[in-house]
N, C-alpha and C positions, 0 to 999 in steps of 0.2 A: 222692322228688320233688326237681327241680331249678332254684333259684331263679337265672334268669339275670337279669344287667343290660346293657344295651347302650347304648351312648358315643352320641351322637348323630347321630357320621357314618356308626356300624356300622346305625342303624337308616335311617338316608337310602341306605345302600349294599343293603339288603336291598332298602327299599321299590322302589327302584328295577328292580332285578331281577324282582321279582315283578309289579312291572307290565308290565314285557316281556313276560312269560306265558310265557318257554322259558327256557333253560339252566340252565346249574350251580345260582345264585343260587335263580331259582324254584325247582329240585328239593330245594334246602334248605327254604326259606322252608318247602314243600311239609311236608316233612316234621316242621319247627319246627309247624307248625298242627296239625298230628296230632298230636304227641305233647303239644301244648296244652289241646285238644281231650279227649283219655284222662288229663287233669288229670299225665302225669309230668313236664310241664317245666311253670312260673309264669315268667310274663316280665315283670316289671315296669318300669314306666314312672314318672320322675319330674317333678317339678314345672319343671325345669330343663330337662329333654327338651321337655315341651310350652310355655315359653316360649319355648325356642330355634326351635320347631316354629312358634309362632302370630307371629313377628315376621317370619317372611317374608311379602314385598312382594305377589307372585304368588297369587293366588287359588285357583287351580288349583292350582296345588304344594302350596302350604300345606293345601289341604283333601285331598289324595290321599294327604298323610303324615301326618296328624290321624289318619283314617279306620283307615289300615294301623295306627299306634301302639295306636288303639283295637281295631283286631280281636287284634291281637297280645298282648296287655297283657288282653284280657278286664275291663280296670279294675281288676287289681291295681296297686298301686301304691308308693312307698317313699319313706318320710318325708324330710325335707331334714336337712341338722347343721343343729339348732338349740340351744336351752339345755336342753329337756326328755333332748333325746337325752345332753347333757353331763351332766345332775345322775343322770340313770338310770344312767351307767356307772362314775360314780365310788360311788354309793352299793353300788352292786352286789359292790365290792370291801371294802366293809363286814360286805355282807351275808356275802362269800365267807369271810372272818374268821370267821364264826359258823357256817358249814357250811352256808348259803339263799341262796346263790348262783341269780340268777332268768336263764334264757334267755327273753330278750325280745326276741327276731326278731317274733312276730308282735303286739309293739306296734307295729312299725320297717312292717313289709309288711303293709299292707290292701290294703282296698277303697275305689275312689270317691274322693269329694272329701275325706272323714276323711281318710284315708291321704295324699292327695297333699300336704296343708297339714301333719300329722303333731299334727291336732287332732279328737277326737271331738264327733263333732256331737253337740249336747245339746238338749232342747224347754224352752222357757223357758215354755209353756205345763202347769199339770198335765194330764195326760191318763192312762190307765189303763195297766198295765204292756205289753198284746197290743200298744195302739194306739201307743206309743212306740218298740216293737220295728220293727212295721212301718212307719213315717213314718219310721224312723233307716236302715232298709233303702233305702225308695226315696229317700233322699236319697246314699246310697252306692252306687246303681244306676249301672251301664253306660251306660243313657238319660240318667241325670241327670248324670254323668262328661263324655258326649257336647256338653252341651247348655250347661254351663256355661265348658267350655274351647271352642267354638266360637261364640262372641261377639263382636262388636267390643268391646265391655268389655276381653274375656280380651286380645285382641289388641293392643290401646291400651295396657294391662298393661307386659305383654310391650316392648315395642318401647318404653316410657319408662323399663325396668328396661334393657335393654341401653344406652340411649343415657345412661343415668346411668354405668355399666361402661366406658363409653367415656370420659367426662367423668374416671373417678378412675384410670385406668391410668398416667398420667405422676405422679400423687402416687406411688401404689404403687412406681413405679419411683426415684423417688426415697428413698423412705425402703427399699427395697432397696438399691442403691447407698452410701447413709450406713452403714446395716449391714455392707454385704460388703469395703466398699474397701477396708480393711487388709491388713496384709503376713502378719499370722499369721491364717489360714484358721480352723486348729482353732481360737483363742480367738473368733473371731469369733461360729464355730457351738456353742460353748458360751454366749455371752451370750443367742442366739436363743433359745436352748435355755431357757433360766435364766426368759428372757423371758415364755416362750412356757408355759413350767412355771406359772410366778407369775398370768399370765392367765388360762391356762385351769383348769388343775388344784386350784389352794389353793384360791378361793372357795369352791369345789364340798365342798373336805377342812373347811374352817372350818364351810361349813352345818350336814355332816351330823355334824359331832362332838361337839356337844352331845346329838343322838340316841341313840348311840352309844354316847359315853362312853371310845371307845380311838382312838390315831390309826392310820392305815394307812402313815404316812409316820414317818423319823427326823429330826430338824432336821440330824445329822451326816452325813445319806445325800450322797455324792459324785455325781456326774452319772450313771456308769454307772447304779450303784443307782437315781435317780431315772428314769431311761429305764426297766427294767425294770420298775419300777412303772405305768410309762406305757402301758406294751405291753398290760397287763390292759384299758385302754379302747379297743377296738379304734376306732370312731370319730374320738375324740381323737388317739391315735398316727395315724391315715393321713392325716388331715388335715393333723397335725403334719409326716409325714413327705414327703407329697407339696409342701406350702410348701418344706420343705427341700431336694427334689432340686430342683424350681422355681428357686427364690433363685438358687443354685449355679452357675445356667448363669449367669453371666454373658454370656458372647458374645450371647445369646438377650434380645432386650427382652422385655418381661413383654406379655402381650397380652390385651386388653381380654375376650377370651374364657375368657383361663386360670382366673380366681376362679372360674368355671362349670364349667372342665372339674374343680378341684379338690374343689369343691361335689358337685359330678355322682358322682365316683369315690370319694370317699370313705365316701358309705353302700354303695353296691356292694359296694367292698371287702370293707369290716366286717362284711355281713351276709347276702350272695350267694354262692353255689356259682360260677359262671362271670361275670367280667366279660369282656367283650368288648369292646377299644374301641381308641380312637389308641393310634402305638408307644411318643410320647414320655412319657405319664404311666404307660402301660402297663412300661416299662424301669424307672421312676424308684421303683414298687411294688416291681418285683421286684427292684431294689437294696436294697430297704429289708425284703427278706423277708419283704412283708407277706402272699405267698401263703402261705407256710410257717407264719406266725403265726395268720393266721385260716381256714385247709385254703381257700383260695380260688383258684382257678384263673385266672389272669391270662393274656389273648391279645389278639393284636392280629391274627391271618392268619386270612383264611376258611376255609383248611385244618385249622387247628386248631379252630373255629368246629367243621366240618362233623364232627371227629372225635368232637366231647364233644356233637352231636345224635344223631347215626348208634345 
C-alpha cells in the first residue's frame, strides 16, 4: 500500500480534470479511484488542504473540490507539525538507543476529524467499552468528516487563518532579511541552524532525559554532527529544511501562502510514499535529499504522477 500526499494545487489540478469527464487527467483520476477503491493507494488529505479548500469565495468551486477531496481522501487524513509530532520523534531516538525504536506513521495517518487535528477523540462521558468504540468511530466517520468541514463555522475558520497569514508575512520577511543580509552566507546559515537547533530540538532532549537517564546529544558535537542527529526526525529536519531552501531565495519575497505550503509538505515528506506537489518546494526537498533520507518520492509532473499510479 501507497501513501500518497498531494499539494494543494495538484489536487485542484486533478479535480478539475475529472470534472471535464474526459482526457488524460480523468483517465488518471480514473484510475487513482480504483486502485483507492482495492485499498492499494491511501490519499490523504490535510487540515491545510481543507482550509485552503473552505476559504474560497465561490460556492460552487469550493463545494466541487470539498466533495472530490472527500471522495479521494475516503477521510484518511494526516496530522499537521505540531508539538506532539516534535516530542514523538525526538523521544523515539531515545527509544532507538535502547533497540524500541517505534514506527508511528499510523499515529501521523488516520481517519476523520482525530486524524485531521492530529488529536484523539476522547468521551468525557463514562460509558461501556462496545459503546466508546462505536461513538469514537462515528465521530471519525466520512459523514461526520463531511459535515464538520462543510460549515460556515469551518469556512469563517478558514479564511480568518489565511487573513491572519497575510497580516504576518511582511514581519516574516523582515526577521528573514535581518537573518540573511550578511556578506558571509555560510555563517549566517550556521547561526539559523544553531537557532533553529536550540528551539526546536533541546526542549524536547531536556524533557525526555530525566526519563531516560543518557543523552542522545554531545555538548562538543560541531554542526555537522548536530545535523545528523537532526535527520533521525524526519518531521523536524524537513520542516527545518524547507525554511532553509525558502530563506535562501532571496530574490523571492516570502509569501503569505509559503508557511502552508511548508506546513502542508512537511508531514508528506516525513511520512508519505509519493508527494505530489508545486516545483519550487518540490526542488528545495530534493536539494536537501530529503527523498533519499525518508525513501519518499518527490514530483511535481503529471507524468511522473501518472508513472507511480499506473
Amino acid at each position: 500500500m501507497k501513501y500518497i500526499y498531494l499539494d494543494q494545487n495538484k489536487w485542484i489540478d486533478l479535480a478539475r480534470g475529472w470534472y471535464e469527464g474526459k482526457g488524460e487527467i480523468y483517465e488518471i483520476v480514473s484510475e487513482l479511484k480504483r486502485k483507492v477503491k482495492l485499498k492499494e493507494i491511501i490519499v490523504v488529505v490535510s487540515l491545510i488542504t481543507l482550509k485552503e479548500t473552505l476559504k474560497r469565495i465561490e460556492d460552487g468551486s469550493r463545494n466541487r473540490l470539498l466533495e472530490f477531496i472527500f471522495d479521494i481522501s475516503q477521510g484518511n487524513t494526516i496530522a499537521p507539525f505540531r508539538d506532539w509530532i516534535i516530542d514523538y520523534e525526538i523521544e523515539n531516538l531515545f527509544l532507538e538507543k535502547l533497540g524500541k525504536k517505534v514506527n508511528f506513521q499510523s499515529r501521523v495517518i488516520k481517519k476523520g476529524v482525530s486524524g485531521i487535528i492530529g488529536m484523539e477523540a476522547k468521551l468525557v462521558d463514562s460509558v461501556s467499552e462496545e459503546m466508546e468504540k462505536e461513538l469514537i468511530e462515528k465521530v471519525n466517520s466520512l459523514e461526520t468528516f463531511k459535515l464538520m468541514y462543510s460549515t460556515q463555522k469551518s469556512i469563517d475558520r478558514a479564511r480568518e487563518t489565511s487573513a491572519y497569514l497575510e497580516r504576518k508575512t511582511a514581519k516574516i520577511e523582515e526577521v528573514r532579511k535581518r537573518e540573511r543580509s550578511g556578506i558571509n552566507k555560510q555563517k549566517q546559515s550556521e547561526e539559523v541552524f544553531k537557532g533553529f537547533f536550540r528551539g526546536f530540538v533541546v526542549p524536547g532532549i531536556i524533557k525526555f532525559y530525566p526519563k531516560y537517564e543518557f543523552p542522545i546529544t554531545d555538548i562538543n558535537m560541531n554542526i555537522r554532527e548536530l545535523k545528523e542527529v537532526m535527520k533521525k526526525f524526519p518531521a523536524i529536519y524537513t520542516y527545518y529544511s524547507l525554511l532553509e531552501g525558502r530563506d535562501r531565495e532571496l530574490h523571492r519575497k516570502i509569501q503569505s501562502n509559503d508557511l502552508n505550503d511548508v506546513m502542508s509538505f512537511t508531514m508528506g515528506i516525513a511520512y508519505c510514499d509519493i508527494v505530489f506537489g508545486e516545483k519550487m518546494f518540490i526542488n528545495i526537498a530534493k536539494h536537501s535529499k530529503l527523498d533519499k533520507l525518508y525513501d519518499t518520492a518527490l514530483i511535481s509532473s503529471l507524468e511522473e504522477f501518472k508513472k507511480l499510479i499506473y
